[in-house]
C-alpha positions in Angstrom: 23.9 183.6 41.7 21.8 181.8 44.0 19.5 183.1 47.1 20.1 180.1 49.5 22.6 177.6 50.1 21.9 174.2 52.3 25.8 173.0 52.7 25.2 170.0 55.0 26.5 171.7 58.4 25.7 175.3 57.5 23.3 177.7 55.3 24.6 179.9 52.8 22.5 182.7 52.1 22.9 185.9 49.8 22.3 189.4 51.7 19.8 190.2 49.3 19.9 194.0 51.2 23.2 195.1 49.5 21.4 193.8 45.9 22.0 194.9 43.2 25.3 197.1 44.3 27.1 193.8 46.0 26.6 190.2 45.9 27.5 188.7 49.0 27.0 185.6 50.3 27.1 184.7 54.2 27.6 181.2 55.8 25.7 180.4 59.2 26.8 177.7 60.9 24.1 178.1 63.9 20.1 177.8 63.5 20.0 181.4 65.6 21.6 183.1 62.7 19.7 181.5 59.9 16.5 183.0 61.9 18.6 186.5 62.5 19.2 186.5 58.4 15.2 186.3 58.4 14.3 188.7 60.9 16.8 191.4 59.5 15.5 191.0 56.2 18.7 189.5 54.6 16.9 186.8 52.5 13.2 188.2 51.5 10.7 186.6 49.1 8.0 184.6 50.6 9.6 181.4 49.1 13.6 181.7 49.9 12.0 182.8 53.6 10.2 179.4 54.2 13.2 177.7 52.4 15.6 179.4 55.1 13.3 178.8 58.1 13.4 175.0 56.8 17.3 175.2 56.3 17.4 176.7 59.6 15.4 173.9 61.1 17.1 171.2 59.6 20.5 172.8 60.4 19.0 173.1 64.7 18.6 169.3 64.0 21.8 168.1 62.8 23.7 169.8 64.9 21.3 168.7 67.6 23.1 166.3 70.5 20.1 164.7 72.1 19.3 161.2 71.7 16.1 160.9 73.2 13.2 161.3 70.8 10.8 163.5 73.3 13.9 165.3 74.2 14.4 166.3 70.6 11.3 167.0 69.6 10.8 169.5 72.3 13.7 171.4 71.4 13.4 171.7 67.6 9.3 172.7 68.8 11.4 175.4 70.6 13.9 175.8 67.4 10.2 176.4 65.4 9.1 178.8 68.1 12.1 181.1 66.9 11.8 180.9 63.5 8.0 181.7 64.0 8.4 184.8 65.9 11.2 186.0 62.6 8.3 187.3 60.7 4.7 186.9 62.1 2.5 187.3 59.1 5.0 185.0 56.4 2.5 182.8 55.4 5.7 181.0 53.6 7.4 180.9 56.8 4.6 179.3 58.8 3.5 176.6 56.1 7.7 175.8 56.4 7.2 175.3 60.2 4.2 173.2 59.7 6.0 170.9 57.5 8.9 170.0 59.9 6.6 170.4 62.5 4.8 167.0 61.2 8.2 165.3 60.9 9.0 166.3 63.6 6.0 165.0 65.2 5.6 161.7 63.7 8.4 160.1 64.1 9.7 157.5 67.1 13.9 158.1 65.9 16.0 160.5 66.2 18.4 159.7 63.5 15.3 158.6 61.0 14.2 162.6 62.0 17.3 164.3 61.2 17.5 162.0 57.6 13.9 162.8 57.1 14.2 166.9 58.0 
């Protein structure tokens, strides 16, 4: 059993709500569902929430198709907007943000960017 799942083009995370009757595991494919899976409480624990915000993140940046490095880092700023408003108070959650944020932030490539988050 695990809680979440980074597959390279999607997140796979366990719906920790149907615990301990079903284990059930759900792929997302799209950085809007990763932050839905947070919001609606799928994944929980202040750890596996910042791990799933950084999945989720990372997963807005792969599947990203802008080349331009301002044009990039504006939109993952606005992919860390919605994973901040998931769960206001997830101290987890906004030390996650933070993190990418600073990739995000210092670097001058796109590609070096998506490697690095």
């Amino acid at each position: 059993m695990f809680t979440i799942k980074w597959n390279g083009d999607s997140v796979t995370i366990l719906d920790q709500r149907l615990l301990p009757g079903s284990e059930v595991y759900n792929t997302y494919r799209h950085y809007i569902d990763v932050a839905d899976s947070i919001r609606n409480m799928e994944i929980r624990g202040a750890p596996a929430i910042g791990i799933a915000a950084a999945m989720g993140i990372a997963l807005a940046a792969v599947q990203s198709k802008t080349a331009g490095a301002d044009k990039f880092r504006e939109e993952l700023h606005a992919v860390c907007g919605v994973f901040a408003a998931t769960r206001p108070t997830a101290v987890n959650l906004f030390a996650s943000i933070a993190r990418m944020k600073r990739i995000i932030d210092g670097g001058s490539d796109v590609a070096a960017m998506r490697q690095e988050l």
